[in-house]
C-alpha positions as CSV (number, residue, x, y, z in Angstrom):
1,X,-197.6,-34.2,121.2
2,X,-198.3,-31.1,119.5
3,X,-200.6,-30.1,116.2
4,X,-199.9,-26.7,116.0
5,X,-201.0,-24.4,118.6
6,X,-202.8,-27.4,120.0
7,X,-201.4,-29.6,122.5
8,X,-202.4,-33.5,122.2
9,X,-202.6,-34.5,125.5
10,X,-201.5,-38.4,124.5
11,X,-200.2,-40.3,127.0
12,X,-197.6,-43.3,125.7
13,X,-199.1,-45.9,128.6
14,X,-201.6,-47.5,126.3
15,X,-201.7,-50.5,129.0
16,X,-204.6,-48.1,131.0
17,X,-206.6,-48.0,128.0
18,X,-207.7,-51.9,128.0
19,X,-210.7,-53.4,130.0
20,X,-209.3,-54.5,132.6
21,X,-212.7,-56.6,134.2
22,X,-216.0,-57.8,132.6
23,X,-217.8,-54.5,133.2
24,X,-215.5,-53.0,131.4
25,X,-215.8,-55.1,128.4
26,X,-219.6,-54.4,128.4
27,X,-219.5,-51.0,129.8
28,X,-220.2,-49.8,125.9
29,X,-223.5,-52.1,125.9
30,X,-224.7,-50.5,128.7
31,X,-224.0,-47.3,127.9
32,X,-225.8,-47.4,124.7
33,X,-228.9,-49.3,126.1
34,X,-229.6,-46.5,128.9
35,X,-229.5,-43.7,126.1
36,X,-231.2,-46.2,123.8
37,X,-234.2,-43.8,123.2
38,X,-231.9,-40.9,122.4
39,X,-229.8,-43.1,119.9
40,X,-233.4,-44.7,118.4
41,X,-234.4,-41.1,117.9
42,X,-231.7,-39.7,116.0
43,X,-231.3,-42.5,113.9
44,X,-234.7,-42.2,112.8
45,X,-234.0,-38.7,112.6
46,X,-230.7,-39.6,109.9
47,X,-232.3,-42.0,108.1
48,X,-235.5,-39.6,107.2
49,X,-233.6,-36.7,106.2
50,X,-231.2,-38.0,103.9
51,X,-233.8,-38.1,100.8
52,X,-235.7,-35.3,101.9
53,X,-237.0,-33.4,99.2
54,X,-236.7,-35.9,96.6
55,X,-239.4,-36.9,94.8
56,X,-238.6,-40.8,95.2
57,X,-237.5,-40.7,98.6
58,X,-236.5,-43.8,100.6
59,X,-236.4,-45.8,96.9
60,X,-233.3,-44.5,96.2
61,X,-232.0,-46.7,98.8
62,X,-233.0,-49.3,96.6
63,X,-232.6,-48.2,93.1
64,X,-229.0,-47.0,93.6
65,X,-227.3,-50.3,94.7
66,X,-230.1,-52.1,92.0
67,X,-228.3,-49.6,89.3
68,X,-224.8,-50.6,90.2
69,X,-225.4,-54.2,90.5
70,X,-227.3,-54.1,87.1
71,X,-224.3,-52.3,85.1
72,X,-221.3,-54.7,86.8
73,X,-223.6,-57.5,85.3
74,X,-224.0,-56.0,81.9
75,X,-220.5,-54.4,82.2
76,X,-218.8,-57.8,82.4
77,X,-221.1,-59.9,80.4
78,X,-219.7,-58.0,77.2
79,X,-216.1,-57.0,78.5
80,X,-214.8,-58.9,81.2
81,X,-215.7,-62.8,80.8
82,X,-212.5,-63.8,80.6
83,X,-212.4,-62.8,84.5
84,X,-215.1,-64.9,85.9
85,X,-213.1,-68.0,86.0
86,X,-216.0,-70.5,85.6
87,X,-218.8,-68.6,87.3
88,X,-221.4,-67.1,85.7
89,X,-221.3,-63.4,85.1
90,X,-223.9,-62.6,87.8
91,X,-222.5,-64.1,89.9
92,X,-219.1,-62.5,89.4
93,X,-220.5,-59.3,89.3
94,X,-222.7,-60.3,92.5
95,X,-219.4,-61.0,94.2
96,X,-217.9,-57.9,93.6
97,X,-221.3,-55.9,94.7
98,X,-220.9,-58.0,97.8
99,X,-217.2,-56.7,98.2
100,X,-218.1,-53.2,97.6
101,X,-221.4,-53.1,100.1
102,X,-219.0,-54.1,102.4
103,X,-216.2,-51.5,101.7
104,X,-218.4,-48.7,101.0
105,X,-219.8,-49.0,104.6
106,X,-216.1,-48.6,105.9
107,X,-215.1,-46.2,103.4
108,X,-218.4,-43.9,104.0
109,X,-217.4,-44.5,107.9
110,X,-214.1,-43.8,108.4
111,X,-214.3,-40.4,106.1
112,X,-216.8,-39.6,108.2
113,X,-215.9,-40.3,111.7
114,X,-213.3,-37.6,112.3
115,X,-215.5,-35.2,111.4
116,X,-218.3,-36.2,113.4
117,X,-217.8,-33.9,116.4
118,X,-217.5,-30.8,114.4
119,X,-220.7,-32.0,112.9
120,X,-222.7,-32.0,116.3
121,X,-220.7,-29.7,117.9
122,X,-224.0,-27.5,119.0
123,X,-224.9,-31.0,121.2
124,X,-221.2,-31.9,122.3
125,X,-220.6,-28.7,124.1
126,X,-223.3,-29.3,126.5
127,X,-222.5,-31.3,129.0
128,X,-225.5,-33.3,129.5
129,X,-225.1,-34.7,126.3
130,X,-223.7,-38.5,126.0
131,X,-221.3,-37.7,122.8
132,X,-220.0,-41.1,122.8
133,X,-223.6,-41.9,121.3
134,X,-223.0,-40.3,117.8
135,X,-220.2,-43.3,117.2
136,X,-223.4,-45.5,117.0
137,X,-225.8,-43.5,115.5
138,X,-223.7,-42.8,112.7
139,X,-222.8,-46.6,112.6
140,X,-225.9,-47.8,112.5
141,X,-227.2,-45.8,109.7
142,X,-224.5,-46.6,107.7
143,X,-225.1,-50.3,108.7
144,X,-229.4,-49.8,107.6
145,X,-227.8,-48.6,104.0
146,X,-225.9,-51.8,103.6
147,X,-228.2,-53.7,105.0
148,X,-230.7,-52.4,101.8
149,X,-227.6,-52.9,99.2
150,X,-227.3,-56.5,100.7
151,X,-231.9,-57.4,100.3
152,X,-231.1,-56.1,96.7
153,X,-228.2,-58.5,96.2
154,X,-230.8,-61.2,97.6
155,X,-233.1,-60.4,95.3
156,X,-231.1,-60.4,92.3
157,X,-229.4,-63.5,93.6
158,X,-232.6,-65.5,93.6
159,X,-233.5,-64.2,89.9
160,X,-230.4,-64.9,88.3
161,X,-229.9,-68.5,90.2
162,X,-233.0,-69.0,91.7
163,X,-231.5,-70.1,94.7
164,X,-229.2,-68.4,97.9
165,X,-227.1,-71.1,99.5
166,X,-228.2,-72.0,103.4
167,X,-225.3,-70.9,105.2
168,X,-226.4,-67.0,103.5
169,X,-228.5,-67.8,107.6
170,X,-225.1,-67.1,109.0
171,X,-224.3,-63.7,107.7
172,X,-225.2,-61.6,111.4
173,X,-222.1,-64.0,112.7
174,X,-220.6,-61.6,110.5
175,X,-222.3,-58.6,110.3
176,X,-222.2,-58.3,114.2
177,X,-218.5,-58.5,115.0
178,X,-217.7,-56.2,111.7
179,X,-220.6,-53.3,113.5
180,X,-217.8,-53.6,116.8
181,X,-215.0,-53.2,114.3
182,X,-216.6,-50.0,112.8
183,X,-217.8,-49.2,116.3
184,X,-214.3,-49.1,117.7
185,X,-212.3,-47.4,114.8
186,X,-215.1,-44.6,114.7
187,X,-214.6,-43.9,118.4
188,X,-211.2,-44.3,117.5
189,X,-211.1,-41.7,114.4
190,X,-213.8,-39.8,116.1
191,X,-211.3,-38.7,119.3
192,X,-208.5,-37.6,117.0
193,X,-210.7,-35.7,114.6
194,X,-211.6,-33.4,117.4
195,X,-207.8,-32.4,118.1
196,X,-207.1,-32.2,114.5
197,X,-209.1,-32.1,111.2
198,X,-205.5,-33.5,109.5
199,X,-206.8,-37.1,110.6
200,X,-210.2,-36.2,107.9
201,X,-207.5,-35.4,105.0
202,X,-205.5,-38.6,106.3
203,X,-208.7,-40.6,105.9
204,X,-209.5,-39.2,102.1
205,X,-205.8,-40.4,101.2
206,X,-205.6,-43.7,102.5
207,X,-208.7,-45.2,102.1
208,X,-209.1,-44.7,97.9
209,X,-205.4,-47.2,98.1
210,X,-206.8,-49.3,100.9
211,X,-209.1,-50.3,98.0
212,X,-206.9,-51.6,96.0
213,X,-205.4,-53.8,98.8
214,X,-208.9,-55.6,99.7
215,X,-210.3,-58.3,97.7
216,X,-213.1,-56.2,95.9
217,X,-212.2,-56.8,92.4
218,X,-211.2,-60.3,93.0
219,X,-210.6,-63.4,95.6
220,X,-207.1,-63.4,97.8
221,X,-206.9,-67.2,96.3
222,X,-206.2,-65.3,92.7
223,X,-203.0,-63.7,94.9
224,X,-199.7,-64.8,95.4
225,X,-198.9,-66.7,98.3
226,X,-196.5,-64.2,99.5
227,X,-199.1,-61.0,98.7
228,X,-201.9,-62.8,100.2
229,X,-200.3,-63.4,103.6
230,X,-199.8,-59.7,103.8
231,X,-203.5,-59.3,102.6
232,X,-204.6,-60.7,105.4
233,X,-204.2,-58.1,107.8
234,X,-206.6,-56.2,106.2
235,X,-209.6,-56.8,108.4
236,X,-212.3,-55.3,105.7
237,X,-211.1,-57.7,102.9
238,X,-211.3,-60.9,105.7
239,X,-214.9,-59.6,106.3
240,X,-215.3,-59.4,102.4
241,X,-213.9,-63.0,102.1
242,X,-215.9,-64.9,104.6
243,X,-218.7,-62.7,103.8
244,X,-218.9,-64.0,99.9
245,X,-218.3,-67.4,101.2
246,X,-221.3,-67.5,103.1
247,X,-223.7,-65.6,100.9
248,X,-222.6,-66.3,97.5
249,X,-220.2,-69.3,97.7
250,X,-222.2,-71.9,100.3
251,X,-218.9,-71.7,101.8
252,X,-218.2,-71.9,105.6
253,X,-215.4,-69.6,106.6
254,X,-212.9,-71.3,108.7
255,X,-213.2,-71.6,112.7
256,X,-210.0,-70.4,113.7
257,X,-209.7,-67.3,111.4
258,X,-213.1,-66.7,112.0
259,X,-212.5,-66.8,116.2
260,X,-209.3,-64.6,115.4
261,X,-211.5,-61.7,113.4
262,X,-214.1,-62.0,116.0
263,X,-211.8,-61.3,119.1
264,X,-209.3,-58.5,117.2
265,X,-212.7,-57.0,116.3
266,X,-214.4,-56.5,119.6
267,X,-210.5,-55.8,120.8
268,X,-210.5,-52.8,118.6
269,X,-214.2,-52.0,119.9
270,X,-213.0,-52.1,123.4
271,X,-209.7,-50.2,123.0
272,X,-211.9,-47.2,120.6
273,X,-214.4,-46.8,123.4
274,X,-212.2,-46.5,125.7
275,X,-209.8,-44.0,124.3
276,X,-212.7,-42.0,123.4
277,X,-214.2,-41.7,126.7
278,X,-210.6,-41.0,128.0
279,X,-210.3,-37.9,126.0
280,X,-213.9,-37.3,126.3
281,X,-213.6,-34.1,128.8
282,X,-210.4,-32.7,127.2
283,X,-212.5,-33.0,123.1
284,X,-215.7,-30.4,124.3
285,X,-212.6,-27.8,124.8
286,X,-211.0,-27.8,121.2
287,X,-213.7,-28.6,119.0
């Protein structure tokens, strides 16, 4: 397949992409855990230089998902009550902070994975450098941000209701299959940014109307029956779903779509991993 003057060396057998034995499946674990010092280093390195210069520094990480959460609440105490269908208004406009920590992490993810590459290409064109390691540094500090919009929800959770419902204990259940997810699709996303910077433009079109097909602004059992079973193919709103339910709702999410998200996810972080590293050699010769 061609882009241009450059040649997409794609191969149609996508049978030789899947782990095909138990080291396989963990070869990404091991990976990351023998350049575990190099990933530890430039996350720290991400994480400080972001509000450098600023006068309030690593607060902003706290006052600008307090902010948001603040005006939904006062936003739909005075316009939107009508909405809430029973539950208070902060915890209406808690669920839909929830929905958008969650989406903001894949939105801020996938428009930045196909660009990632380019980004570090002064490190990716030596070869002693393990490029398959910006995937998770660039995962994980996108994953520390959330992590700070989700201790603010907490907070405001216990003000407004004085209480956070037990099963809010189960949330990494979530949070660590949805990391793989990300994981994979930024390897994923990451690989075909490097032959082509149409995949960035792709990712700045579709994701603004994948928005409006995840249950942000309100819960898949306000859907349709019909609508709602194609709804659920979209991975982020599942997370979104199960991840209200167990942090807001006291709700348990349900075993068997719970097992299904968990093994599609960690399929997709298999199947990105391993097309990245596939290409690996052929991306340091046309970025």
């Amino acid at each position: 397949m061609r882009f241009g003057a450059i040649t997409f060396p794609w191969s149609p057998d996508l049978q030789s992409l899947a782990p095909t034995s138990l080291s396989a499946a963990v070869a990404p674990f091991e990976r990351a855990w023998h350049h575990r010092e190099l990933i530890r280093a430039v996350v720290r390195r991400e994480l400080t230089v972001r509000f450098r210069g600023s006068v309030l520094g690593p607060l902003w990480a706290v006052l600008s998902p307090l902010v948001m959460l603040l005006t939904y609440t006062a936003l739909f105490s005075i316009t939107l009550p009508q909405l809430s269908e029973g539950m208070s208004i902060a915890k209406y406009a808690a669920g839909i902070f929830i929905g958008l920590t969650v989406f903001n992490l894949f939105s801020e993810l996938a428009y930045r994975a196909p660009m990632l590459l380019h980004e570090h290409v002064t490190f990716v064109k030596k070869s002693i450098f393990p490029s398959e390691t910006i995937a998770w540094v660039a995962t994980i500090r996108a994953f520390v941000y959330a992590g700070v919009s989700f201790a603010v929800y907490m907070a405001f959770r216990l003000v407004t209701a004085q209480e956070l419902p037990w099963t809010i204990l189960l949330t990494p259940l979530l949070v660590i299959p949805f990391a793989c997810f990300m994981m994979g699709l930024v390897w994923f996303l990451m690989a075909l940014g490097a032959f082509t910077r149409d995949v960035a433009h792709i990712m700045v079109s579709v994701v603004p109307v994948l928005m409006f097909a995840t249950p942000i602004f309100y819960r898949l059992s306000q859907m349709p029956p019909k609508l709602t079973f194609w709804l659920r193919f979209n991975l982020i709103g599942d997370y979104i779903e199960m991840l209200r339910g167990v942090a807001l709702d006291g709700v348990l999410p349900d075993p068997f779509a719970y097992v299904a998200l968990v093994v599609v996810s960690y399929g997709v972080f298999i199947f990105g991993y391993q097309f990245f590293m596939r290409y690996k050699s052929v991306i340091v010769d046309v970025i």
